[in-house]
C-alpha positions as CSV (number, residue, x, y, z in Angstrom):
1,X,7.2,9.6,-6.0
2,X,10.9,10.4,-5.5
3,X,12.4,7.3,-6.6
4,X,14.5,7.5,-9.9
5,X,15.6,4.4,-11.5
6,X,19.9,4.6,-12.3
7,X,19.7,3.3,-15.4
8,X,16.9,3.4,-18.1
9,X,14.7,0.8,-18.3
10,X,16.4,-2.1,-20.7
11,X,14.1,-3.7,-24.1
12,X,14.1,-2.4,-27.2
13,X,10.7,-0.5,-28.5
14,X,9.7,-0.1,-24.6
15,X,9.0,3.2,-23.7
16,X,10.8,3.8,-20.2
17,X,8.6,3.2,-17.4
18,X,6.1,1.9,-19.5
19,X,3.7,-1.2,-18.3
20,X,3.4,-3.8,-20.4
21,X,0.9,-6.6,-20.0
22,X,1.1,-9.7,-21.9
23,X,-2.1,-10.8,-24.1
24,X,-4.2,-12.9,-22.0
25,X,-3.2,-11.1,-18.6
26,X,-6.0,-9.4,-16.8
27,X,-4.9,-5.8,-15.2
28,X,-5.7,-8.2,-11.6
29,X,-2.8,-10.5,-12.6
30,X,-0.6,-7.7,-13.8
31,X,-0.8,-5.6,-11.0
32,X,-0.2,-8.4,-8.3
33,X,2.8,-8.3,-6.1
34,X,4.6,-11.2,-7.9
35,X,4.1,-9.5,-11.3
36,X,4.8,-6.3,-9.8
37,X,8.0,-7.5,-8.2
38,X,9.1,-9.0,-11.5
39,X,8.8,-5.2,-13.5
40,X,10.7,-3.5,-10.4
41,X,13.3,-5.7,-10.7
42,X,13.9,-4.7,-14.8
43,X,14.0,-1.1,-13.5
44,X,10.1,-0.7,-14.5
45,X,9.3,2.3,-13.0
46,X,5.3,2.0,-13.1
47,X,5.4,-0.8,-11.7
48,X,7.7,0.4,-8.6
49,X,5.4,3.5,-8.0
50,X,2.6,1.1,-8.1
51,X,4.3,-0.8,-4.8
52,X,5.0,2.5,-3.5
53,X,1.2,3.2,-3.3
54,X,0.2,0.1,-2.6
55,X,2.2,-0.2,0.2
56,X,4.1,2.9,1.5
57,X,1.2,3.9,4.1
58,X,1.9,0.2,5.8
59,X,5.8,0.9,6.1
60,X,5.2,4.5,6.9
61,X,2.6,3.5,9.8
62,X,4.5,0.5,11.4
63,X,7.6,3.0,11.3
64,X,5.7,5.9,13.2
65,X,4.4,3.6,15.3
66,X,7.9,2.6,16.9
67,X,9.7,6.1,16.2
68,X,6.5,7.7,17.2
69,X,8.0,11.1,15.1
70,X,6.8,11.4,11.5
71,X,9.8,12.7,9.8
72,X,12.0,9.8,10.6
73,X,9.0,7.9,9.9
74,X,9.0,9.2,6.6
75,X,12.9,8.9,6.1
76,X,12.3,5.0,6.9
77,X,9.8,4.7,4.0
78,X,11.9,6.2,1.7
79,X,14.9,4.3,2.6
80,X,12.8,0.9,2.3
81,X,11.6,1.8,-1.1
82,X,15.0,3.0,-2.3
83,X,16.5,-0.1,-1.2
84,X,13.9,-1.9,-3.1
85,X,14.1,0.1,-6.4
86,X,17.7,-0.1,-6.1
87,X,18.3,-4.1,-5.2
88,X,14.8,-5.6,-5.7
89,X,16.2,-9.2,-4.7
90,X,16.4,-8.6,-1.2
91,X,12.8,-9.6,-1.9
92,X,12.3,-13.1,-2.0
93,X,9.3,-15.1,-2.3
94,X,11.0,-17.4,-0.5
95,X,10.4,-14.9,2.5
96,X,7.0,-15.2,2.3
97,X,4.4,-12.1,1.1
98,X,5.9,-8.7,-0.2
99,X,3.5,-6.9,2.9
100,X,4.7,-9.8,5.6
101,X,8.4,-8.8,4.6
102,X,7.7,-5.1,4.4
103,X,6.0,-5.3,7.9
104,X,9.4,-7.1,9.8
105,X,12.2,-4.6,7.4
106,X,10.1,-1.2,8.6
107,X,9.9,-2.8,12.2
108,X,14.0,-3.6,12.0
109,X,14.7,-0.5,10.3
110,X,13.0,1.7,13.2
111,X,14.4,0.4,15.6
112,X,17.9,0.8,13.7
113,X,17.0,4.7,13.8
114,X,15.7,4.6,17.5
115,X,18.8,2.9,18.6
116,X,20.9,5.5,16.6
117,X,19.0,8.1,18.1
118,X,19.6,6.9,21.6
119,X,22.8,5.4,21.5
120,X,23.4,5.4,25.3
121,X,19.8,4.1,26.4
122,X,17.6,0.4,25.8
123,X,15.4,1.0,23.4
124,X,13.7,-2.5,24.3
125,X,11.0,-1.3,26.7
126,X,9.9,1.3,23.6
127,X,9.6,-1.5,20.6
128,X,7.8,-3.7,23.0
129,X,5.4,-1.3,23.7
130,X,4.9,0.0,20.5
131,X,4.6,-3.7,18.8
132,X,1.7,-4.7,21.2
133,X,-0.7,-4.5,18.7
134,X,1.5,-4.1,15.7
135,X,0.3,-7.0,13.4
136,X,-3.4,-6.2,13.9
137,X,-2.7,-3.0,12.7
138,X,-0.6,-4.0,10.0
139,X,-3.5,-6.4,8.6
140,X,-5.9,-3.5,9.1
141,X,-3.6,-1.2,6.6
142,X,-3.0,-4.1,4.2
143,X,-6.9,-4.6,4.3
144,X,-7.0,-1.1,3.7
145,X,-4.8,-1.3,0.8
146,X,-6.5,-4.0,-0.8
147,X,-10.2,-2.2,-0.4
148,X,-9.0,1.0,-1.9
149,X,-7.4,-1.4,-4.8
150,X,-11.3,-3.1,-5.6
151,X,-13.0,-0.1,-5.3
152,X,-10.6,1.8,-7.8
153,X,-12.4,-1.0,-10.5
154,X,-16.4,-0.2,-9.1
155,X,-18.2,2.0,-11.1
156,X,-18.2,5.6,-10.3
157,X,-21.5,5.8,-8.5
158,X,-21.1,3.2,-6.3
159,X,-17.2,4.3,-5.6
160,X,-18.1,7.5,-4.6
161,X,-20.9,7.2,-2.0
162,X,-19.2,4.0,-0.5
163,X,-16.0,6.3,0.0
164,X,-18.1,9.1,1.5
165,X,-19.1,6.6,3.8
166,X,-16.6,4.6,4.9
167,X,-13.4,7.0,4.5
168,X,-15.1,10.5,5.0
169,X,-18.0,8.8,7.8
170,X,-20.7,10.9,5.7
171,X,-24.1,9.2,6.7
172,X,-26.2,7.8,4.2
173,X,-28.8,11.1,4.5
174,X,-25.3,13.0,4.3
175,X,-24.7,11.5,0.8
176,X,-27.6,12.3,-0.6
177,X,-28.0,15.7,0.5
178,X,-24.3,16.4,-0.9
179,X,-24.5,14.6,-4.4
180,X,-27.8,15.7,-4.8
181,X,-29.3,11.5,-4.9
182,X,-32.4,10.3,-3.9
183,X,-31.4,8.7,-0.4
184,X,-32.9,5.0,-1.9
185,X,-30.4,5.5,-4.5
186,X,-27.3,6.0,-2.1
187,X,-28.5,3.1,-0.2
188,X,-28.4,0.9,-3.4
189,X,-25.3,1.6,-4.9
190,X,-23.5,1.5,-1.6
191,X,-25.0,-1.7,-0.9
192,X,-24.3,-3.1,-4.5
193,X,-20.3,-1.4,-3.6
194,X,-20.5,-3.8,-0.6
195,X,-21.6,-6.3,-2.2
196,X,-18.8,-6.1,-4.9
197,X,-16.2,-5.5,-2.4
198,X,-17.1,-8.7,-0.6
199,X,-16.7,-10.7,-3.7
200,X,-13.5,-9.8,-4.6
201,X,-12.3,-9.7,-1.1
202,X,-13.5,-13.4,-0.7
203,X,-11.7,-13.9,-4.2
């Protein structure tokens, strides 16, 4: 991720970049956006790729979706992220969720860039169109976001087939005839992955 911190990360005995979780924090607590807010803003830079992944293919969607080009797309994610490496209090609490905010500064920013890139002409007629379904989409990516989160934690053989099913749209006979798995053991762990995800989601 090309985001480098200015200055090294302050407190003594700390490895730059390194995470650091308290006794008695689970990796759930330590990874959540307050937490995860609270290490970007000592320059932790684990902790600020960690938002980048989490959160970058929202900002980068929303983005493309107004600009409809993907390298000014792009240049808006980076921009956002820089901005909140480099001045991590322009996120507030106060302001409500870290992907709520994300979702309104890549929608302002875009329009910023279309309006520099058409100076002369409304750009009102193109945001409205391009922001009729914007917040579905948005809660579809954060969804998204939080799926592939849980399922990082699932054991290997239930990750796997549930992501050769639900991001590559293998069929359950498909599985099993590429991993090699009796087709009552892909059904199984898929439906033990689901019933994991669910959990957690519902959590």
């Amino acid at each position: 991720m090309p985001i480098e911190p200015d200055n090294p990360s302050p407190g003594a005995g700390r490895t730059e970049g390194e995470t650091v979780i308290s006794p008695g924090r689970d990796s759930s607590e330590a990874n959540s956006d307050k937490s995860l807010m609270e290490r970007v803003r000592v320059h932790e830079q684990q902790a600020m790729a960690t938002v980048f992944d989490r959160y970058a293919g929202l900002v980068y969607s929303v983005a493309l979706r107004v600009l409809k080009d993907a390298g000014p797309a792009e240049d808006v994610t980076q921009e956002i992220f820089f901005q909140i490496w480099r001045n991590p209090d322009s996120f507030s609490s106060f302001k409500g969720s870290l992907p709520s905010w994300l979702l309104v500064v890549a929608r302002n920013r875009a329009i910023d860039h279309l309006r520099q890139r058409r100076p002369g002409e409304s750009v009102e007629e193109v945001v409205l169109a391009s922001s009729t379904n914007l917040h579905s989409e948005a809660e579809r990516n954060i969804l998204m976001q939080r799926v592939r989160g849980i399922m990082v934690d699932l054991p290997n053989e239930q990750r796997q087939p549930l992501q050769m099913a639900f991001f590559e749209g293998l069929s359950h006979s498909e599985i099993a005839e590429k991993t090699g798995q009796p087709l009552g053991t892909v059904k199984t762990r898929i439906r033990s992955a689901l019933t994991s995800l669910r959990k957690r989601l519902r959590a």
